[in-house]
Biotite code that builds the C-alpha atoms (Angstrom):
import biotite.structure as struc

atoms = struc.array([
    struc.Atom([14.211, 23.356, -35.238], chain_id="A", res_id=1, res_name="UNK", atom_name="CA", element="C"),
    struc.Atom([17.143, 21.498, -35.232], chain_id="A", res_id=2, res_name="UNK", atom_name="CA", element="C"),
    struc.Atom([17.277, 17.253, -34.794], chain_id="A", res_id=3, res_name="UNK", atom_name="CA", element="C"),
    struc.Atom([18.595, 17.833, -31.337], chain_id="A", res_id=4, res_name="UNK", atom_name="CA", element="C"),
    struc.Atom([15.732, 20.069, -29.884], chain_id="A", res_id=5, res_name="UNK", atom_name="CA", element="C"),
    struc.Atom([13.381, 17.539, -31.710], chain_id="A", res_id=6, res_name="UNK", atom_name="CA", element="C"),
    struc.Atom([14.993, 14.824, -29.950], chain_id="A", res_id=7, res_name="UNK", atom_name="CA", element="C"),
    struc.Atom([14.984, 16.635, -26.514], chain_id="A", res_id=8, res_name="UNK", atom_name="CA", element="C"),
    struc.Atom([11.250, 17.459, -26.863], chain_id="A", res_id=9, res_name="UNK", atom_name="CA", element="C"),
    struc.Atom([10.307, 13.944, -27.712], chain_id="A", res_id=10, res_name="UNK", atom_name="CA", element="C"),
    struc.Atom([11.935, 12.481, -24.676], chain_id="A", res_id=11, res_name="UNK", atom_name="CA", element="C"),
    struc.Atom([10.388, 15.251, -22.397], chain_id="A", res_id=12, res_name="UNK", atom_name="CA", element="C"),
    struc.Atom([6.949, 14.346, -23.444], chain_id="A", res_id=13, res_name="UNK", atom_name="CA", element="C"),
    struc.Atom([8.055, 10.517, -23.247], chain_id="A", res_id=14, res_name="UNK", atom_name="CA", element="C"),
    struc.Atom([9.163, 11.314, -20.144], chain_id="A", res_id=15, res_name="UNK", atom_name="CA", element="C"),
    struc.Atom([6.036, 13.194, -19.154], chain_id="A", res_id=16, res_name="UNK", atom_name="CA", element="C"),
    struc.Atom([3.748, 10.427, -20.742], chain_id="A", res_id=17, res_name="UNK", atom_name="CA", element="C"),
    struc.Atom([5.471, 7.595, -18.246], chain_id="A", res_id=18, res_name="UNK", atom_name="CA", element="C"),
    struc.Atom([5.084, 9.815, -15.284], chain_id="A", res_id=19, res_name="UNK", atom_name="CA", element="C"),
    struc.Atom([1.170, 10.365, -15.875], chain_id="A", res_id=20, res_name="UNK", atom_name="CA", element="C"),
    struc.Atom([0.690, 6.995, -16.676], chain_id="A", res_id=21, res_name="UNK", atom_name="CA", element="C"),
    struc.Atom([2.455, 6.150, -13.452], chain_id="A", res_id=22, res_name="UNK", atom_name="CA", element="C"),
    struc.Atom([0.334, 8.970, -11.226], chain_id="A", res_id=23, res_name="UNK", atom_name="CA", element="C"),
    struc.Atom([-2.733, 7.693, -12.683], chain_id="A", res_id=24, res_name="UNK", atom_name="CA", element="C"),
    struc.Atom([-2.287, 4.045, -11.648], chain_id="A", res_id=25, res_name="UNK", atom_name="CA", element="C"),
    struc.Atom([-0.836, 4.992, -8.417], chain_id="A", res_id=26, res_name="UNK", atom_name="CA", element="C"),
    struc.Atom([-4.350, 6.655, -7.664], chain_id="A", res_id=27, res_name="UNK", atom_name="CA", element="C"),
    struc.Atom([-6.327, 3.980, -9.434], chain_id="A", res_id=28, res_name="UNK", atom_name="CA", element="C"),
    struc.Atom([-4.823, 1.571, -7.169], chain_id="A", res_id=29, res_name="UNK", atom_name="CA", element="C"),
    struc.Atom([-5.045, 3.648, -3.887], chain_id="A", res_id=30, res_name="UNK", atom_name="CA", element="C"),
    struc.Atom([-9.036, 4.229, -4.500], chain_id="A", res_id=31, res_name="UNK", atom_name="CA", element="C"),
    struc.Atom([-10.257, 0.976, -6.063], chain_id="A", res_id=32, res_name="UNK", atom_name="CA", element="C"),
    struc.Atom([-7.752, -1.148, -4.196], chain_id="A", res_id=33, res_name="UNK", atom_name="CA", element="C"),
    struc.Atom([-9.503, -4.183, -2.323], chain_id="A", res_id=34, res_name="UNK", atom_name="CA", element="C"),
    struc.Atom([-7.506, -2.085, 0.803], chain_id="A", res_id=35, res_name="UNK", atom_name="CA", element="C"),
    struc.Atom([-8.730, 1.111, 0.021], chain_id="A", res_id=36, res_name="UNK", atom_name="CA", element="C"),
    struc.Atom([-11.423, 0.954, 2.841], chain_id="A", res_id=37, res_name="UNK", atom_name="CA", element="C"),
    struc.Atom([-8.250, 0.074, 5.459], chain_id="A", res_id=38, res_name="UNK", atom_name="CA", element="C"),
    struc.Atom([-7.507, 3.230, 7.704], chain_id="A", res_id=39, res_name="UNK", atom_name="CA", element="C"),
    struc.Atom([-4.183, 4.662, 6.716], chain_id="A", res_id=40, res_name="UNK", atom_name="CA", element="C"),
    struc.Atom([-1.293, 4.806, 9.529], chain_id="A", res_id=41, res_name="UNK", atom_name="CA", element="C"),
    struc.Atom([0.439, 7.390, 7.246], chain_id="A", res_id=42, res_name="UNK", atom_name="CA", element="C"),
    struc.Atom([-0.821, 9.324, 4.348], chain_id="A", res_id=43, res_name="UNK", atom_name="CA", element="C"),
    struc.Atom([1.687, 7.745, 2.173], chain_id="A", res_id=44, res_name="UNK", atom_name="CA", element="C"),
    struc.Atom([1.148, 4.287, 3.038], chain_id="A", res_id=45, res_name="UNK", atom_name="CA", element="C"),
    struc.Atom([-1.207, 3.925, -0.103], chain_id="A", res_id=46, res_name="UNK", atom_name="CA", element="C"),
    struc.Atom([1.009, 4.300, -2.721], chain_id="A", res_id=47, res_name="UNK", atom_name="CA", element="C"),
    struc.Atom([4.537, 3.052, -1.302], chain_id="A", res_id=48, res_name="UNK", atom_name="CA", element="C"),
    struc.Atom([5.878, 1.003, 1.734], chain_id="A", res_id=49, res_name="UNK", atom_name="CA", element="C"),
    struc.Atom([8.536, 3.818, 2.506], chain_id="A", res_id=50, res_name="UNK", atom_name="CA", element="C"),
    struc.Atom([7.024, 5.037, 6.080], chain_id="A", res_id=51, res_name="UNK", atom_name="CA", element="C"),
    struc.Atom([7.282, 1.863, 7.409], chain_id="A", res_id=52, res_name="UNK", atom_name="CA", element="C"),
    struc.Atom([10.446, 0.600, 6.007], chain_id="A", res_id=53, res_name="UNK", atom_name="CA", element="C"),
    struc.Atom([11.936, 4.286, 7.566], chain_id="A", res_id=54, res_name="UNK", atom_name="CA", element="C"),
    struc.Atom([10.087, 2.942, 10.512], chain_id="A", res_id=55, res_name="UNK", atom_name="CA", element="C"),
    struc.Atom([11.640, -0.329, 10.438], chain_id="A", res_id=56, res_name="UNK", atom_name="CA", element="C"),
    struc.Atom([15.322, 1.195, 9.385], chain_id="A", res_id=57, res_name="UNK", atom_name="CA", element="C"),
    struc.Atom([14.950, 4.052, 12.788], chain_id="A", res_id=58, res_name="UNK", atom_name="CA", element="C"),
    struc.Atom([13.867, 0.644, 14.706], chain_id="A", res_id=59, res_name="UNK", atom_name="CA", element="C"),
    struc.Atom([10.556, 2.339, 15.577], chain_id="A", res_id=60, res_name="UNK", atom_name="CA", element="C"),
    struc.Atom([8.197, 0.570, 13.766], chain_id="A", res_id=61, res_name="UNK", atom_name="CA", element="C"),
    struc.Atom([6.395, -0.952, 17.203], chain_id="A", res_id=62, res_name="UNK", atom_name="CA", element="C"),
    struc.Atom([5.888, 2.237, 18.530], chain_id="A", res_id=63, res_name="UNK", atom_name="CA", element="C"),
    struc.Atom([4.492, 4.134, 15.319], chain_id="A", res_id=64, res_name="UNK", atom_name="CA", element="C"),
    struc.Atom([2.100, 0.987, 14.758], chain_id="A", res_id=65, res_name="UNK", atom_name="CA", element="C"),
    struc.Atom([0.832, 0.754, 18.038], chain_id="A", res_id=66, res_name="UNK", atom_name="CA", element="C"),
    struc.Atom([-0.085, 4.597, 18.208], chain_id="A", res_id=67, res_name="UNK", atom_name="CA", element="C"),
    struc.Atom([-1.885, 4.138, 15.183], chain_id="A", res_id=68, res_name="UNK", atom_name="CA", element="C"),
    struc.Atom([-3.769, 1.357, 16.198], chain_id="A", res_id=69, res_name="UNK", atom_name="CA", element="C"),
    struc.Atom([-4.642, 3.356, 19.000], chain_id="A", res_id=70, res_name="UNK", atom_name="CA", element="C"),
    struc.Atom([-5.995, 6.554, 16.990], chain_id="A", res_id=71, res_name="UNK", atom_name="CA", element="C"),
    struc.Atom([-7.311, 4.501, 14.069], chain_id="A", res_id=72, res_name="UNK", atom_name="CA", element="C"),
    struc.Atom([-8.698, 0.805, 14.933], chain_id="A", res_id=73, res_name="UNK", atom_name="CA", element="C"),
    struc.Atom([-7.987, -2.951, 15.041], chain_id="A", res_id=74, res_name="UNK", atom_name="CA", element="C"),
    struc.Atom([-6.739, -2.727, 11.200], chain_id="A", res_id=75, res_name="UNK", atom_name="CA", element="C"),
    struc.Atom([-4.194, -0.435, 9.986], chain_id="A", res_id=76, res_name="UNK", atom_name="CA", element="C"),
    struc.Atom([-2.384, 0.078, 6.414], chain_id="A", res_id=77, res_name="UNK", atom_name="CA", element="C"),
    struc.Atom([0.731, 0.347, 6.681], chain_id="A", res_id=78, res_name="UNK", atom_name="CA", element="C"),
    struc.Atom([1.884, -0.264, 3.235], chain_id="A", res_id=79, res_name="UNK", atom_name="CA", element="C"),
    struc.Atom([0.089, -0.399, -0.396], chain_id="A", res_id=80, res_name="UNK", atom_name="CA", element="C"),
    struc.Atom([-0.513, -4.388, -0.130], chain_id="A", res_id=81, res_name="UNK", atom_name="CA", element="C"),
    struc.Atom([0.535, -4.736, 3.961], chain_id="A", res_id=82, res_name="UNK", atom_name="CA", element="C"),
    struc.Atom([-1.640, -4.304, 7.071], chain_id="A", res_id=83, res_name="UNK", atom_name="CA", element="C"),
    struc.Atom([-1.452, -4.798, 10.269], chain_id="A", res_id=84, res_name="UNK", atom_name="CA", element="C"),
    struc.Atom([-4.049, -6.427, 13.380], chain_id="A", res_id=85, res_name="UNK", atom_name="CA", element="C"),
    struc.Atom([-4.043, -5.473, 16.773], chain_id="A", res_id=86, res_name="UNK", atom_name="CA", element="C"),
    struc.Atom([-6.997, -7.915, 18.236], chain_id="A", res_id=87, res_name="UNK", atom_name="CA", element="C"),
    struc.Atom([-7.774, -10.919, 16.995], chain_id="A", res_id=88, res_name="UNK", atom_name="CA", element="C"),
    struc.Atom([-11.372, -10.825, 17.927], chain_id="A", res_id=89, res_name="UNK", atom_name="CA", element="C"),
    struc.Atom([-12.025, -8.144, 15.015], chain_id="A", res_id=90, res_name="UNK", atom_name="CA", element="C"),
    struc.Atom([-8.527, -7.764, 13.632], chain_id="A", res_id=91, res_name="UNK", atom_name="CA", element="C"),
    struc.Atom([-8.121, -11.429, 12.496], chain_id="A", res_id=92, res_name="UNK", atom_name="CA", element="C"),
    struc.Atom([-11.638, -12.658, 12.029], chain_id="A", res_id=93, res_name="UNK", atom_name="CA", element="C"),
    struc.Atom([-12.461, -9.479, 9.966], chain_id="A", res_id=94, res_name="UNK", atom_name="CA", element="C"),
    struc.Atom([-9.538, -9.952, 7.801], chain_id="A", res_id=95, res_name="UNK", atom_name="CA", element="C"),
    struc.Atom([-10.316, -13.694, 6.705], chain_id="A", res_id=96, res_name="UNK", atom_name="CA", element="C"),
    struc.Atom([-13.577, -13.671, 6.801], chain_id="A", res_id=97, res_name="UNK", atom_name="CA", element="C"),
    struc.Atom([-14.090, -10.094, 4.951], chain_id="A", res_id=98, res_name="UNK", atom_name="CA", element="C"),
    struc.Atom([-12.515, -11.763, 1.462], chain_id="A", res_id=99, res_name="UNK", atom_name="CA", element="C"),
    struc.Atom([-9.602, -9.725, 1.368], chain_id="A", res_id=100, res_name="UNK", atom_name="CA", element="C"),
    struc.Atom([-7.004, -11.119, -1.296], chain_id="A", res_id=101, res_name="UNK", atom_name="CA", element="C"),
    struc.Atom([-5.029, -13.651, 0.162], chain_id="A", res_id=102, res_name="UNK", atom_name="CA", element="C"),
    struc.Atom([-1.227, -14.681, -1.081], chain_id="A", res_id=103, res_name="UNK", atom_name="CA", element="C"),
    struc.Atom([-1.028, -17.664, -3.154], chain_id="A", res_id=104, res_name="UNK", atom_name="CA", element="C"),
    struc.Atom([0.199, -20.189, -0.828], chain_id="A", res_id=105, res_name="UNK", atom_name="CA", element="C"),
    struc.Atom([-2.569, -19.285, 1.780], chain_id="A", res_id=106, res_name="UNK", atom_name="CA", element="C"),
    struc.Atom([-4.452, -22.183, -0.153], chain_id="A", res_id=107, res_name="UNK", atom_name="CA", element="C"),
    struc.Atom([-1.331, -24.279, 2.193], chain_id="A", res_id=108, res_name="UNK", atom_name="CA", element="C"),
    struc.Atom([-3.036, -23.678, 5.355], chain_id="A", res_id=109, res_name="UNK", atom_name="CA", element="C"),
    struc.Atom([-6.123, -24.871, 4.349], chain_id="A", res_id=110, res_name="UNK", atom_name="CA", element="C"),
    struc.Atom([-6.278, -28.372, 6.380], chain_id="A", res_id=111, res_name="UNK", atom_name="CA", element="C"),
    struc.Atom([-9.779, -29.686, 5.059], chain_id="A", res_id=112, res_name="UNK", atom_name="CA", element="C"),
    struc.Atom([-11.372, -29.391, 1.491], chain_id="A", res_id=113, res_name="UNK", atom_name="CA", element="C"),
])
């Protein structure tokens, strides 16, 4: 084999390599994700934001959120680390009183202790 078809297989299995590696911690993070027990809005909203940024870009995001609140529930995924409430009663309560991972500046809000 020549140096060049040596060279092309190398970067093909780099290239194959990085793309595993990138599946397989894609699907880590979509089944042991502290959100992994959120409903879905769209198949894809475990692994990246795209539906509802196309949402957002077609100015239709209110409408495709509120119809899956209504087939799926209070909370919704609609993005790998974003959800969306509908109620506050079990939306909001749920959410920060469940121990989902909060941003680092939530510790900001935090008026007493």
């Amino acid at each position: 084999m020549s140096l060049l078809a040596e060279a092309n297989y190398a970067s093909l299995l780099t290239g194959v390599g990085v793309a595993a590696l990138f599946f397989f911690l894609q699907a880590y993070r979509s089944l042991f994700d502290s959100l992994s027990k959120v409903p879905l809005a769209h198949w894809s909203c475990a692994f990246s934001p795209a539906w509802i940024l196309l949402c957002r870009y077609q100015r239709r995001e209110l409408m495709a959120v509120h119809a899956a609140h209504k087939l799926l529930g209070p909370i919704v995924r609609v993005g790998p680390k974003e959800i969306s409430v509908s109620c506050y009663e079990t939306g909001v309560r749920s959410v920060y009183n469940a121990g989902f991972d909060k941003p680092h500046y939530y510790s900001f809000y935090q008026y007493y202790g």
